[in-house]
C-alpha positions, 0 to 999 in steps of 0.5 A, spaced: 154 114 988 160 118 991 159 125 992 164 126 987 160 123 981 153 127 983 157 133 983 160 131 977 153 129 974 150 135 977 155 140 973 153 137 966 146 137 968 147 144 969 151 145 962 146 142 959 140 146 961 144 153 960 145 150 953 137 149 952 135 155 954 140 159 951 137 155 943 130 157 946 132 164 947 136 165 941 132 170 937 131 170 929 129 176 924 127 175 917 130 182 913 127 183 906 132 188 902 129 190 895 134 194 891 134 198 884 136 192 880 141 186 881 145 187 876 150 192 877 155 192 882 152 197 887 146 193 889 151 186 889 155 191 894 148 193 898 147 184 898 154 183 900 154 188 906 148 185 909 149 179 909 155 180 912 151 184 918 147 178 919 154 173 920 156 178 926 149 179 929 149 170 928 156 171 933 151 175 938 146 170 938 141 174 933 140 170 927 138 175 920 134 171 915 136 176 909 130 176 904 134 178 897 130 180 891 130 185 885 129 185 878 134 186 872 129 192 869 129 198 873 122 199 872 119 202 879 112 198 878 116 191 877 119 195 884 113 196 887 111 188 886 117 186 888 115 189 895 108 189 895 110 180 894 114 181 901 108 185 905 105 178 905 109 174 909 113 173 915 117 179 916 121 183 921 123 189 917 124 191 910 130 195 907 129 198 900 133 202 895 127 206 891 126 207 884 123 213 886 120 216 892 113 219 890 111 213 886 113 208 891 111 211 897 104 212 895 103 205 892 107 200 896 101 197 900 105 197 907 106 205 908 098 204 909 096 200 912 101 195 915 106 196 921 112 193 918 118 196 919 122 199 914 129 203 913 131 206 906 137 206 903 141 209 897 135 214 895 130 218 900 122 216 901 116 220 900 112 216 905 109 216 912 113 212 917 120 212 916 124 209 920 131 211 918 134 213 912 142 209 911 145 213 904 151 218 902 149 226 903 149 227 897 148 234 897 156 234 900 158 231 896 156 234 890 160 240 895 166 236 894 166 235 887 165 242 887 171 244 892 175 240 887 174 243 881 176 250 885 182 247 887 184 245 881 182 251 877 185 255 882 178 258 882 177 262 875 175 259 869 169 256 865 164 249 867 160 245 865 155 240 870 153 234 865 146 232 870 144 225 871 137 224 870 131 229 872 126 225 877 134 222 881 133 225 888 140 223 889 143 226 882 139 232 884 142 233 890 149 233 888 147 237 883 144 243 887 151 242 892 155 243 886 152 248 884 150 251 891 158 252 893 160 254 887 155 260 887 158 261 893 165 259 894 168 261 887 165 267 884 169 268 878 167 261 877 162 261 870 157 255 869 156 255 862 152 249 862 147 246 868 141 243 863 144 237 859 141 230 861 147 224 860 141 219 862 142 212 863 144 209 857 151 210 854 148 213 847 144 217 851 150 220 855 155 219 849 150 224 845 149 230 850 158 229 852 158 230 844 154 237 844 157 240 850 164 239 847 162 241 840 158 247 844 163 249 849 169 245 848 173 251 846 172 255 853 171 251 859 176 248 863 172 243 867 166 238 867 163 235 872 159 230 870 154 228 876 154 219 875 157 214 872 154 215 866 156 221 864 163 221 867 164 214 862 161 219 856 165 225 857 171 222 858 170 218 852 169 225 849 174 230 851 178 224 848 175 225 842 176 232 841 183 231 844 182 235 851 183 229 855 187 232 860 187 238 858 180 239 861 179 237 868 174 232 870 171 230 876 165 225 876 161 221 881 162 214 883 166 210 879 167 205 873 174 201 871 174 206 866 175 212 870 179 209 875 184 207 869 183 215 867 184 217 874 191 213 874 193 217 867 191 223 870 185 224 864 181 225 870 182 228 877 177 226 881 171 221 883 167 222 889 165 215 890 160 212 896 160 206 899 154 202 898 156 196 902 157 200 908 149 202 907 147 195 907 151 193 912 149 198 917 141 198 914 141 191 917 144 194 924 140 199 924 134 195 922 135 190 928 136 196 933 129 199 932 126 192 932 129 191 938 127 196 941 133 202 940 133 209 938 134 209 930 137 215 929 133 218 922 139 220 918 146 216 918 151 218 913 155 213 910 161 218 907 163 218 900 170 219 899 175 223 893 179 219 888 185 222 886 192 219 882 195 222 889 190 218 894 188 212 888 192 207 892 191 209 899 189 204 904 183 209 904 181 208 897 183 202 897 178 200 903 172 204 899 174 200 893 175 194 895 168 194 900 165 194 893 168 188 890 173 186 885 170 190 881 169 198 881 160 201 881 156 201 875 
């Protein structure tokens, strides 16, 4: 045989090896992501996002199994079931958006005793071993929703904060943003009202819009409605009472309904967050920590302010978009 062919012979026996021990090292995590629901757009962004972080981390050579699972009902036992069920498999690590903190923390299975790892999203968790907690500062947010109604009432007037529902760490900490800069940025400010509840349903929030406007609707100037429900419910009734407009409005995250309002000019402004971003970046961080990285504890995925004047902007569109085709519930 000539030099030339076990040369030849040689390199792609060489090649072949390399591409052999390249398969065996390639190295594979298998990720749970256990979010409130699965029927809103929000946790479909949080599924979208993770997957996406796991098609990247495919191209460096780290293939991510990611573990889907949620239910319909938002009940935190159903979640403490769903991830208890995953306690009892193969995983390299678990993400979960929880229902609520105190609960889930002292009842889910691994917090005790297993070493799984485990990063939160969306919402804080009262357990013992935290990892890293991927979500929105909503405490400055609500500070941004606050800074907004300052400026559009040039810093006097009347307001009302229609609450999300007692026990939602996140609502509560926009809320106490809220109230916090306005008591201390804007002191001809008045709150007239800070204790009504939209809740989660649509009749419930319909009826506490309905009360404040009935109560209050003759002297306020400004509402800040703290979710998605109460900012639906409280347009809806400014336009019943024929104030929409007139009575500045700024709500938390968004729906078609007040994106379509922010356009008219019926609402001035949502503070909106970026649930895809919380998955895509709870899979990174996760697989950084299981790789032996230092996970920082806190990463702050940013909200953004929607204004007619922005609505449009590459910004907003890229905040939006991230969120699918249609806006969050």
């Amino acid at each position: 045989m000539s030099l030339v062919r076990i040369t030849l012979s040689l390199f792609v026996f060489l090649i072949g090896l390399s591409a052999a021990f390249a398969q065996t090292d390639a190295v594979e995590y298998s990720i749970a992501v256990v979010p409130k629901g699965t029927d809103k757009a929000r946790w479909q962004a949080i599924h979208a996002g993770a997957v996406k972080a796991s098609e990247e981390l495919a191209a460096e050579g780290i293939n991510v199994n990611i573990l889907w699972k949620g239910d319909n009902v938002a009940r935190s036992d159903k979640q403490i079931q769903v991830v208890d069920t995953f306690t009892g498999q193969r995983l390299s690590g678990i993400l979960v958006a929880s229902l609520d903190e105190s609960h889930l923390g002292g009842n889910v299975r691994f917090d005790r005793d297993s070493d799984l790892p485990m990063v939160h999203i969306d919402s804080g968790l009262d357990a013992d071993r935290p990892i890293s907690y991927v979500a929105t500062d909503n405490f400055q947010g609500g500070a941004i929703a606050a800074d907004r109604i300052g400026q559009l009432t040039e810093g006097v007037g009347n307001v009302i904060l229609l609450r999300h529902k007692q026990g939602d760490s996140n609502s509560e900490a926009r809320e106490a943003g809220f109230i916090e800069r306005i008591r201390r940025g804007y002191p001809s400010i008045r709150m007239l009202s800070i204790d009504q509840y939209s809740g989660d349903s649509m009749r419930e929030a319909d009826e506490a819009a309905q009360y404040l406007l009935n109560r209050y609707g003759r002297r306020v100037n400004a509402v800040f409605a703290s979710s998605v429900e109460g900012a639906d419910a409280m347009l809806n009734a400014l336009r019943n009472f024929n104030l929409a407009g007139q009575v500045f409005l700024v709500g938390y995250e968004a729906s078609p309904a007040t994106l379509d309002a922010i356009r008219t000019g019926e609402i001035q402004g949502l503070v909106v967050t970026n649930p895809y971003r919380m998955g895509y970046v709870g899979v990174t961080t996760l697989v950084d920590h299981i790789q032996g990285g230092n996970s920082p504890t806190m990463v702050d995925t940013g909200v953004t302010l929607v204004t007619m004047s922005n609505i449009e902007s590459s910004e907003v569109q890229e905040a939006l978009g991230a969120q699918g085709s249609e806006a969050i519930q």
